[in-house]
N, C-alpha and C positions, 0 to 999 in steps of 0.2 A: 504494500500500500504506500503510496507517495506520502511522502511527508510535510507538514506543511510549513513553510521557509520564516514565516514573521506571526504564529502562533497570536502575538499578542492585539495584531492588529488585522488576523484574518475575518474575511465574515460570512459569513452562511453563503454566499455566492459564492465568494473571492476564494473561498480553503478549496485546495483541492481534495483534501479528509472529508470535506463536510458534501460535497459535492458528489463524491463516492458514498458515502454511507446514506444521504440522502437518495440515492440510485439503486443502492440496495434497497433500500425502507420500499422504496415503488414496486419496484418489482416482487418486495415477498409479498408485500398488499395484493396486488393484482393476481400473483399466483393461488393467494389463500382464498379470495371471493370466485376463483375461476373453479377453483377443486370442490368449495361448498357448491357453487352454479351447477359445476358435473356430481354430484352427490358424493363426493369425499368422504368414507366409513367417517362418525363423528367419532367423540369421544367414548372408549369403550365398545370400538368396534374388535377390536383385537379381542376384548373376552367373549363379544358375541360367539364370533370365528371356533375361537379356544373352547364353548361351550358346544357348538355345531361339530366337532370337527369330534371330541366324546361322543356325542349320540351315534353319530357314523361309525364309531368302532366296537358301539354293543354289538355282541353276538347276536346274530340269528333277526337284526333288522329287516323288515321288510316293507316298511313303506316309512317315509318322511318325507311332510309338507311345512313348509318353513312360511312360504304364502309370500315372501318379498317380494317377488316380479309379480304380482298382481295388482292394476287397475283398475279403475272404474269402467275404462273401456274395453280393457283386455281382463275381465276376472277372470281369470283361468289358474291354476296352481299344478307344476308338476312335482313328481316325488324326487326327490334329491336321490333313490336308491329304487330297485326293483321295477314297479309298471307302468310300462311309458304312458298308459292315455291317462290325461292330466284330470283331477278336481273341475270341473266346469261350475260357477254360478248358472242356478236355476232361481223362477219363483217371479212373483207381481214385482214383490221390491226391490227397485233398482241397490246393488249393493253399495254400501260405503267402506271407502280404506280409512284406517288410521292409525296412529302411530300404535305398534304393540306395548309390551310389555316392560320394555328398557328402548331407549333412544336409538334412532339406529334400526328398529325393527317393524313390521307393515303386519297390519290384525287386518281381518274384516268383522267388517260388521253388517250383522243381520238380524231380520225378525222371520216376518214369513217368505222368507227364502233359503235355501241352504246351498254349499257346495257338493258336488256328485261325483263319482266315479265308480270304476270297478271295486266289488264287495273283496275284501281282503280276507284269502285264504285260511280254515282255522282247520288243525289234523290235532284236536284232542288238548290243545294249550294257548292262549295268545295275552296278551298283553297292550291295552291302550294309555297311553300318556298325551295328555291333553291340556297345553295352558290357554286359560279362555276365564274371560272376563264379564260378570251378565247383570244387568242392569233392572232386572225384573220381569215380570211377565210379557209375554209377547202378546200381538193383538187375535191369534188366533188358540180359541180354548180346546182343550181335549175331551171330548164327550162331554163337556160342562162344566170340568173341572180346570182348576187355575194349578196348569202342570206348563213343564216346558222341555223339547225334547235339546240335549246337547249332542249326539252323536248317536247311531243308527243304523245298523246295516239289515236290511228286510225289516219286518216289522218288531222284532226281536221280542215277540211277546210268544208266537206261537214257532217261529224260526229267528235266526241271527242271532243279533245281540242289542243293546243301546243303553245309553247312559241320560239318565230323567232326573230332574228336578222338579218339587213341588213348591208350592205356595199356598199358605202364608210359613208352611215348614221349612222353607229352604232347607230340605233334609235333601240326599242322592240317595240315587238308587242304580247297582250297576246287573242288569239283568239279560238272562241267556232264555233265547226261546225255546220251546220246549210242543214237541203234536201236538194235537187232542188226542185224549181229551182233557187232557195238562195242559198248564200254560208256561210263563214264564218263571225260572224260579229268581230267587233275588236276594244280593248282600247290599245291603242297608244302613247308612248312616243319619244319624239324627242330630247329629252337631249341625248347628245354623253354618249355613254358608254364604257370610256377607254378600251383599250389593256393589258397585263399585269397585273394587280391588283385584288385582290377578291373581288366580289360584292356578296350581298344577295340580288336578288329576290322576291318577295313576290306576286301571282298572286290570288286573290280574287272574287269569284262571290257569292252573297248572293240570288238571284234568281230573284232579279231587276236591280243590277247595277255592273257590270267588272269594279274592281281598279286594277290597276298596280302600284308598289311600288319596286323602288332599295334604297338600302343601307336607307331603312327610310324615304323615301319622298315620297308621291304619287305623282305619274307623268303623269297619264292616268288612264281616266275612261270613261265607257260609258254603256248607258241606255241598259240593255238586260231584258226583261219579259219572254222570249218566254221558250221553255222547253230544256234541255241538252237531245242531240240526243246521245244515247252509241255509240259505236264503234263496234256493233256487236261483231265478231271476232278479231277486232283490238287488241293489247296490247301495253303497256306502252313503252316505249321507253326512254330512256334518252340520247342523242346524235344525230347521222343520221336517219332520218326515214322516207325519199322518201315524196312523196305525192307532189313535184314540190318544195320545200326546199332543199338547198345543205348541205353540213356538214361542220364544225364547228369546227376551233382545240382548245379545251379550256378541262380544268378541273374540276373536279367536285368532293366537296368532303362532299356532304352533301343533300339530298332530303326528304321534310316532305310533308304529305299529310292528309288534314282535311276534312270534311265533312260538312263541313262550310265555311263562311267567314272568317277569322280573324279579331278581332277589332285591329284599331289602336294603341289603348296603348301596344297590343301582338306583333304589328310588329315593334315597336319600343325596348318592349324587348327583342325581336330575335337581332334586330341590335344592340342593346346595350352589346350583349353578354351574356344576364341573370344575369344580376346584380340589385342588388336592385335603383330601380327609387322611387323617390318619388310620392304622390300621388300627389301632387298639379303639379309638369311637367309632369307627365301621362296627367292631365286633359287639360292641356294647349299645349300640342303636338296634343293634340284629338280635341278641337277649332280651332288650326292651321289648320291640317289635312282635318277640316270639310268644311273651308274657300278655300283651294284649289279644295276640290270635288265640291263646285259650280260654280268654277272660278271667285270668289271675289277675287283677286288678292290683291286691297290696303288691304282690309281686312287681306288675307294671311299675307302680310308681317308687318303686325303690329302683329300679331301674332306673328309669329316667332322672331320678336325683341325684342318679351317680354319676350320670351321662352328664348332666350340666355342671357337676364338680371338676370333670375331668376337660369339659369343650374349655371352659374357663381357664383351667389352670394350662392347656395347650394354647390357646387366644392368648393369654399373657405373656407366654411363650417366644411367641412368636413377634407380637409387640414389644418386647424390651429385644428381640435381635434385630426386626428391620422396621420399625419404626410404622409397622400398620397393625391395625386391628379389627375394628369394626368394619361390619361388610366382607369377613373372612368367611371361608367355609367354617371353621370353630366357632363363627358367632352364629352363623345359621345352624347348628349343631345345638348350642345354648338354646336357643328358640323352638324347635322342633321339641326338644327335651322338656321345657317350658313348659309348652303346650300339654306334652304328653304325660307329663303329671300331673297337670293340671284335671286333665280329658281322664287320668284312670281315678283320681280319687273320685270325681264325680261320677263315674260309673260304679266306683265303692258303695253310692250313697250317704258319703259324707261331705256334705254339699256345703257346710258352711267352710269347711277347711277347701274345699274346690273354689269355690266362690273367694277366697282368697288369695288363691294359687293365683289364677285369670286374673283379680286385682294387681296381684305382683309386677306381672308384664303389664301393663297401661304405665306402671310406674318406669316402665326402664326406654329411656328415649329413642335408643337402637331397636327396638321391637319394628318389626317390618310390619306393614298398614293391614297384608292380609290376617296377621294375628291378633291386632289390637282390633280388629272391624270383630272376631270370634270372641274375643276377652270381654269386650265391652258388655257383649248382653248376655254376658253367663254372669254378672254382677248384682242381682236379684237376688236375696235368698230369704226365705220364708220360714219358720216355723210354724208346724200347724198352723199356719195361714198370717202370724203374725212375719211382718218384714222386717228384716235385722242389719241394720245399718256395717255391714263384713269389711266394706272396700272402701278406699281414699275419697273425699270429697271431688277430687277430680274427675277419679274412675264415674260419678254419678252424673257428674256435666259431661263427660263425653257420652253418655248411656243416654241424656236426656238431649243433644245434641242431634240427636239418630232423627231424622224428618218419617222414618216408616215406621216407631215403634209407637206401638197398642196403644190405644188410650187408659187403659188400666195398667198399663205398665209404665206409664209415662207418671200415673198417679204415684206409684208405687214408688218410684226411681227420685218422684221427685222430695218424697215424705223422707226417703233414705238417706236423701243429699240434706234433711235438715237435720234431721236425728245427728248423723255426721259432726255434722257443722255445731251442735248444741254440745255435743263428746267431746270437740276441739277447744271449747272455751268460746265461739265467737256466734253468739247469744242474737246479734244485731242480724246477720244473713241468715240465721237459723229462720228468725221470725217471718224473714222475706218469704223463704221459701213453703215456709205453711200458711204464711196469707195465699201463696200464688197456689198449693195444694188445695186450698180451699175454695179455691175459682175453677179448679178442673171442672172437663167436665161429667167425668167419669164418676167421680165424689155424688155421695147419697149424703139426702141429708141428715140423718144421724151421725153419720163420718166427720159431716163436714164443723157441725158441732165443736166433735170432739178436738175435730184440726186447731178449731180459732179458739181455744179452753187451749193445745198446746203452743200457741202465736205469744198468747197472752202469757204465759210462764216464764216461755223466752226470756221474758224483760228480765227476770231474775238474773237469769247469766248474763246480759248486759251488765247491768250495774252492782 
C-alpha cells in the first residue's frame, strides 16, 4: 500500500491511503448488497448446511423435503434423496412461502391445501420427522369436529398412516390404518401443543410399538404387531387430506422419511439441531426415554434430573474452554430434560411439584419459545378444585398473556397471579388483580363476592 508522503497535511482526497481504503470501503459495499441481491446463505447458513448435511447420513433415508426452491409460482418441492417426482401444491388456496424455522430457511404455508406426491414405501417399520409450525384451526372441519390433519398418506384411518391434531386439545395423534372391520389404531399425546412456535415431530413404528415424540420427549406410545396396510392408490399428503380430518393453518418447512424407526439418541439429535452431543447424554437421554416408554414415571424423572445435572455440568464445560454456551447442543439437552421431568412427574400425579417443574423453565431466559408456549399452561394447579398459587408471578402474566386461553382459566390464572402477588408482600397489585378477577366474566356471583371481601384484605398487606 503507498504511503502517504505529508500525513499531516493529507486529506481525504489528496492521501493516497485514504483514497485506496476508501476504494476498498466501495467495493466491499457493493459486493455485500450484490450477494444479499443474489441471496447470499445469511447468517447461520453454514449450521443450516451442517444440520442438512446429518439428516442425509441417517441410515436407511428415504425421502427429504427441505421445501427451499419453492414458490408461489413454482410450488413444487423435490426430495433431496430417493423419488424423483417432486411434492406438487394442490387445493383452492393459493399457497404462501415464508421464512421457516431459523433464517435462511423457506416453510409453506397452508390451510385447505396440501403438498402431494408419491405415498412413501412402509415393509413392516418407518419413521416421520416433521418441523411444522400451526396456527390453529383451518377453515375446513372434519365430520364437525375442530380437528386438523398434518400429514397423511391414504386415508390412514382404514389404510396408511397420518398425523392429526385436535382442538380445543391441541393433543397429537400418530395413527396406522388398519381393514375393517378395524380401524385405525393410535399412540397419543395429551400434552398441549402451542400455537405459534416451531415444533419437531418425530412419528416412529419399529413393527411392534408406535412412539410419538415432539420437540425430544416421547409422549405416546402404543403396542402395534399387526402389519402396515398400503394405501393402495393413496398418496402422501402433507396438509389437508379429507378422510373425516379438517385442515390445519400451520407451516411447514421440513419432512424426513425412514424406513425404520429412529432410535432415541437420533431424535434427540434432530432436536438438538445436529450438533455434537456427547456420548455419555446420548446414553442417558436413551435410559430416560426408555423409562417413559414403560411409564415408570419416578423412574423417568430421576432420569431426567440426572440428565440436566450432567447437560449443565458438560454446557459449562465447554463454556469456560471456548467461550460459548447457550444455544449449544448441552443447552438443548438441559431443556428436553427440563421438560421431561417436568412431563413425568405430572404423569406421576403429583401435579403441584409438576406444576412447579414447568414454572422453573419460564424462569430461565434461554428456554426456547417452543417450551415456554408448553410450561406456561401447565401452571394451573388445583386442589380438589381449590387453585394454589405453585408458580412465579411472572409465570401467571405470561399464562394470562395467552389471547386463546379459556375464560375460566383466564379467571383462575388471574386469582393465582394475586394470591402470588399477596405471598410476595406487594399487597397494592394483589388488590388490582382481584378487582380485575372480579370483572371477569366467567366469575358467578357468589365468587365474585368473595373476590372483593379478598381486594378489601389486600389493604392489610399494603400498609
Amino acid at each position: 500500500m503507498p504511503t502517504c508522503p505529508n500525513p499531516a497535511s493529507a486529506t481525504m482526497h489528496s492521501c493516497p491511503c485514504t483514497r485506496l481504503l476508501s476504494t476498498l470501503l466501495v467495493l466491499y459495499a457493493s459486493g455485500a448488497s450484490r450477494a444479499a441481491a443474489e441471496g447470499a446463505p445469511p447468517a447461520g447458513g453454514e449450521e443450516k448446511q451442517a444440520y442438512e448435511a446429518m439428516v442425509l447420513r441417517l441410515p436407511d433415508l428415504v425421502r427429504y423435503y427441505t421445501f427451499d426452491e419453492v414458490t408461489a409460482e413454482n410450488p413444487q418441492a423435490a426430495s433431496r434423496i430417493g423419488e424423483p417426482e417432486p411434492l406438487r401444491y394442490g387445493g383452492p388456496d393459493a399457497p404462501a412461502v415464508v421464512e421457516g424455522r431459523t433464517p435462511g430457511r423457506t416453510a409453506v404455508r397452508r390451510d385447505h391445501g396440501w403438498m402431494e406426491g408419491p405415498a412413501v414405501p412402509v415393509d413392516g417399520a418407518v419413521s416421520v420427522a416433521v418441523w411444522f409450525r400451526k396456527h390453529g384451526q383451518g377453515s375446513q372441519l372434519g365430520n364437525h369436529h375442530t380437528n386438523g390433519m398434518i400429514l397423511a398418506q391414504g386415508d390412514g384411518y382404514w389404510s396408511g398412516l397420518r398425523l392429526v391434531t385436535n382442538y380445543p386439545q391441541r393433543d397429537l395423534q400418530f395413527q396406522l390404518g388398519r381393514p375393517q372391520p378395524a380401524s385405525a389404531i393410535t399412540a397419543h399425546s395429551t400434552e398441549p401443543v402451542p400455537d405459534g412456535t416451531w415444533h419437531l415431530l418425530v412419528a416412529a413404528w419399529d413393527g411392534s410399538r408406535m412412539r410419538l415424540y415432539l420437540d425430544g420427549l416421547l409422549l405416546g406410545a402404543q403396542e402395534y404387531t399387526g402389519p402396515y396396510t398400503p394405501p393402495g392408490s393413496g398418496r402422501l399428503r402433507i396438509g389437508f387430506a379429507g378422510a373425516g380430518i379438517g385442515s390445519l393453518n400451520m407451516d411447514v418447512d421440513e419432512a424426513a422419511f425412514f424406513s425404520r424407526a429412529l432410535e432415541p439418541a437420533e431424535v434427540l439429535r434432530l432436536t438438538a439441531g445436529g450438533g455434537d452431543i456427547p456420548e455419555a447424554l446420548l446414553g442417558q437421554y436413551t435410559t430416560a426415554t426408555g423409562a417413559m416408554d414403560r411409564g415408570d414415571w419416578p423412574a423417568a424423572e430421576r432420569a431426567f434430573s440426572r440428565l440436566m445435572e450432567m447437560a449443565d455440568a458438560a454446557d459449562a464445560a465447554k463454556a469456560r474452554a471456548s467461550y460459548i454456551g447457550g444455544g449449544s447442543a448441552e443447552s438443548a439437552c438441559h431443556f428436553v430434560a427440563a421438560w421431561g421431568r417436568a412431563a413425568a412427574t405430572w404423569r406421576a400425579q403429583r401435579r403441584r411439584d409438576a406444576v412447579a417443574a414447568y414454572a422453573a423453565v419460564l424462569d430461565q431466559p434461554a428456554a426456547p419459545e417452543s417450551l415456554r408456549a408448553v410450561a406456561v399452561r401447565r401452571c394451573l394447579y388445583a386442589e380438589r378444585g381449590i387453585f394454589d398459587a405453585v408458580a412465579s408471578a411472572e409465570a401467571y402474566r405470561q399464562l394470562l398473556a395467552l389471547t386463546d386461553l379459556p375464560e375460566q382459566d383466564r379467571l383462575e390464572a388471574r386469582l393465582s397471579l394475586a394470591e402470588r402477588l399477596l405471598r410476595d408482600g406487594d399487597g397494592a397489585a394483589a388488590r388490582e388483580q382481584y378487582e380485575l378477577a372480579a370483572a371477569e366474566p366467567a366469575i358467578g356471583d357468589a365468587r365474585r363476592w368473595d373476590v372483593r371481601l379478598q381486594a378489601t384484605n389486600s389493604r392489610l398487606v399494603e400498609g
